[in-house]
C-alpha positions in Angstrom: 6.0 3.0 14.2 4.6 3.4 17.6 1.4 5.3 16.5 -0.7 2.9 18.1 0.7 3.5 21.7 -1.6 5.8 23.7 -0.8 8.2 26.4 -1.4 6.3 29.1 0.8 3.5 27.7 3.7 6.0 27.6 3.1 7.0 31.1 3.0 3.6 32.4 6.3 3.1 31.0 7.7 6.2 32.4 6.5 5.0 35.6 8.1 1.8 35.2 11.7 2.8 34.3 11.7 5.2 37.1 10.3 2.7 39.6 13.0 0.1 37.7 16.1 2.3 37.6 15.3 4.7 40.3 15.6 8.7 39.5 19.1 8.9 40.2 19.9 5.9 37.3 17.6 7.1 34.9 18.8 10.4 33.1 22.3 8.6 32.6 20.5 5.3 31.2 18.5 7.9 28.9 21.7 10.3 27.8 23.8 6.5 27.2 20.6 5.4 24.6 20.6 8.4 23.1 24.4 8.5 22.2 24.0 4.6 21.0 20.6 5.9 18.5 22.9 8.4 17.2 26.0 5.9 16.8 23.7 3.8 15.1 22.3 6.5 12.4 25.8 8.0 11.7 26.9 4.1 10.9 23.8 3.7 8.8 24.2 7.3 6.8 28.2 6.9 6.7 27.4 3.6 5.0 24.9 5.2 2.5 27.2 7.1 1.5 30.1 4.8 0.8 27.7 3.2 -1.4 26.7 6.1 -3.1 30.2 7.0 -4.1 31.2 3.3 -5.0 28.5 3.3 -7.4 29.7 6.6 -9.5 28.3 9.6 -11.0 25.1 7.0 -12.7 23.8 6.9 -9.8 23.7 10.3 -8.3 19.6 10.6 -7.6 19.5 6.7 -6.1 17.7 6.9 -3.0 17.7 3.5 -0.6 13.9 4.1 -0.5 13.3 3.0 -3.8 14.6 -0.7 -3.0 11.4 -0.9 -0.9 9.1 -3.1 -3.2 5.9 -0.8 -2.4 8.0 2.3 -3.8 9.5 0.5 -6.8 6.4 -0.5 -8.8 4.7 2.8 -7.8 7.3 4.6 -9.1 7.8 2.1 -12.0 4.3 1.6 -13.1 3.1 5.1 -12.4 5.5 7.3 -12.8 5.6 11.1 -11.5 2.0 11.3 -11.3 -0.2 11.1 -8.5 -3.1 8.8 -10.4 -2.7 8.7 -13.8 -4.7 5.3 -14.2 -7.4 6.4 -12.3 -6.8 3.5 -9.5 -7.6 5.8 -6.8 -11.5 6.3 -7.9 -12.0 2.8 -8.8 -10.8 2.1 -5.4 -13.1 4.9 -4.0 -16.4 3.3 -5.4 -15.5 0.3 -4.2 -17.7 0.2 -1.2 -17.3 -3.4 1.0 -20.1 -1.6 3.7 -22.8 -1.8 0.8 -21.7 -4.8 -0.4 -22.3 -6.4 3.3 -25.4 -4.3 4.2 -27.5 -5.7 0.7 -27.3 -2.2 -0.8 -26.4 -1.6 -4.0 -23.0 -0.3 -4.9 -22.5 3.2 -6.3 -22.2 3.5 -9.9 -18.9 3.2 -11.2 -18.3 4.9 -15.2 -22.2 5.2 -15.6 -22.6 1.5 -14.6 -24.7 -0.3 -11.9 -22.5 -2.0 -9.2 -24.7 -5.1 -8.9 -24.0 -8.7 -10.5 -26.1 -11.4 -11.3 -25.0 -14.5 -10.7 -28.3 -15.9 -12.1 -27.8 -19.0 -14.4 -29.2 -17.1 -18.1 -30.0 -19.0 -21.3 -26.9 -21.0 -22.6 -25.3 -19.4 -25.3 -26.5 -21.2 -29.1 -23.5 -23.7 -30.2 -20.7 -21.2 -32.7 -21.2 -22.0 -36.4 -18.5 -20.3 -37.4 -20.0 -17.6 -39.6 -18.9 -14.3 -39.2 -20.7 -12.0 -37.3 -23.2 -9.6 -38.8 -21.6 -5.7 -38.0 -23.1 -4.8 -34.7 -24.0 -8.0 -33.9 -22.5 -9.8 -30.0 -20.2 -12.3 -30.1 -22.2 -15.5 -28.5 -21.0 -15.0 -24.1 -21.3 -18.2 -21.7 -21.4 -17.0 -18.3 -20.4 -20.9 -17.3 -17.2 -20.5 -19.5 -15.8 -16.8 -17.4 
């Protein structure tokens, strides 16, 4: 939450609060914000709680981090695991740097990272027939 403040930041609000309050003000203002942070978090946990015992035995392992959308589908979708689907690499080779400097991409599963988005010969009108065994199907690049 505030790991974008810097040190110099911080001191300029120290130096502020004591030019503000004045030394004599400022460790009761401190001790008086303390005591309402920790009002506030006993509230918050006391009320956790309550909910965890309305909702019964079931729900034992809920945890109020779940509910956070983020948390739900990873936990949903991917289960225990770290990366089972391999996201993690794809996102990896995924390079935007190359992408803006006209390099090619790394190869991703043995393939080349560059597209063409070169117009090729249309595809011949379907007949209908089957297709021989190893044979394409017929691909339009307009139709994708």
């Amino acid at each position: 939450m505030f790991s974008d403040v810097s040190g110099l930041e911080v001191l300029t609000l120290v130096v502020m609060a004591i030019i503000i309050f004045g030394p004599d003000k400022l460790p009761k203002l401190i001790q008086d914000t303390m005591n309402v942070v920790r009002k506030i978090r006993s509230f918050a946990d006391n009320a956790k709680e309550d909910i965890r015992s309305e909702l019964g035995p079931e729900f034992k392992d809920f945890e109020f981090e779940d509910l956070n959308p983020k948390t739900f589908v990873r936990k949903q979708l991917l289960g225990d695991q770290e990366d089972p689907l391999g996201l993690k690499d794809m996102k990896d080779s995924l390079d935007i740097r190359s992408v803006l400097d006209d390099k090619p991409a790394a190869p991703v599963n043995g393939r080349s990272g560059s597209v063409s988005f070169e117009k090729s010969d249309p595809a011949p009108a379907s007949t209908g027939a089957p297709l021989a065994p190893g044979e394409r199907p017929p691909f339009d690049p307009d139709a994708t």
